[in-house]
N, C-alpha and C positions, 0 to 999 in steps of 0.2 A: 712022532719022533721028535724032531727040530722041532714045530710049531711052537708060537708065543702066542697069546693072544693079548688086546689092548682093552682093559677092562675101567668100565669110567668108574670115580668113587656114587657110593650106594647112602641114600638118604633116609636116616631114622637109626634106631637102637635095635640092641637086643629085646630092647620090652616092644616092637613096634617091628610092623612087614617092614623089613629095607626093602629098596629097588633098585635099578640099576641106572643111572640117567641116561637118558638116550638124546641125538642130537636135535631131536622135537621140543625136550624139552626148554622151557625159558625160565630165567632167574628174573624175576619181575613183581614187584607190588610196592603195596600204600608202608612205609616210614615214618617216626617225626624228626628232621632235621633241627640242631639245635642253633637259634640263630646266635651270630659269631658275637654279637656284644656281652663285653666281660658283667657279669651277674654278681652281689657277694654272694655269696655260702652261707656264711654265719647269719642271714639274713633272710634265706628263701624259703617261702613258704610254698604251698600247693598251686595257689592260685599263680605264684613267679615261676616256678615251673612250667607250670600247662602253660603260659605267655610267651616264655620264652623258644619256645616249640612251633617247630611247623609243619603239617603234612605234605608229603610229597610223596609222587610215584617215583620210585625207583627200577632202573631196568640195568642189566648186563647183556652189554651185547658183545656176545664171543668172537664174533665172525670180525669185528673191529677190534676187539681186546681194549673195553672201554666200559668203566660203570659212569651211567649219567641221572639225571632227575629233572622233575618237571610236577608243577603246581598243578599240573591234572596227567592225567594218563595219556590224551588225546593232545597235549600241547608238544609244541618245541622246548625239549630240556633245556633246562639254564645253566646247568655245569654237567661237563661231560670231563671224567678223569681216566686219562688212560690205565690200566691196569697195571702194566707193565712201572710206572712211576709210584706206586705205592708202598710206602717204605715201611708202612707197619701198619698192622689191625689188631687193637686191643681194647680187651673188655672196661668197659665205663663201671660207675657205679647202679646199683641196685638200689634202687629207693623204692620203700614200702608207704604206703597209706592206708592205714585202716579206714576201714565205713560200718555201718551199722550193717548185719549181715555178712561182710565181706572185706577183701582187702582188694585196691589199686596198686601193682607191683609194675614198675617200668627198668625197664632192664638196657643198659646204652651198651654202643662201642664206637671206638675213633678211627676214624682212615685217616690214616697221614698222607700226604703225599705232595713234594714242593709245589710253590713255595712256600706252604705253612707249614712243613715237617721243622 
């Protein structure tokens, strides 16, 4: 009758099983973080790219409401951002590179959140 129930959002498409997240699950894994020195454009090639990159773990920890990162999985993150301060999340560019056989497709986005918003 009255009942609501509290349903979390479900991961994947219509072309793909959705699921439902449960609070087991963790938002966690490997990133490349792009480092903050200004680059040209007009100028970058494949190899200033992949340079200018860095891998890092990435984790969200709900229970603090805090996404942070760390140079290994096992380490102490270097930046931890609260969630709640994040003023925007939007799509970066799409950069393609062909290879013999195949293409390298890297795909960004930016967190904002002060004080670099």
């Amino acid at each position: 009758s009255g009942s609501t129930s509290s349903r979390r959002p479900s991961i994947g498409s219509r072309h793909s099983h959705a699921r439902v997240l449960s609070s087991e699950d963790v938002l966690a894994g490997w990133l490349k973080k792009k480092h903050n020195r200004q680059t040209n454009m007009l100028n970058m090639n494949k190899e200033a790219i992949h340079c200018g990159w860095a891998k890092r773990f990435f984790n969200v920890d709900e229970s603090q409401g805090t996404i942070g990162y760390a140079k290994a999985e096992k380490k102490k993150q270097s930046v931890v951002l609260p969630l709640a301060d994040i003023t925007a999340v939007t799509e970066g560019a799409v950069l393609e590179f062909p290879s013999p056989g195949h293409s390298v497709i890297i795909y960004s986005f930016l967190i904002k959140c002060p004080p670099w918003s």
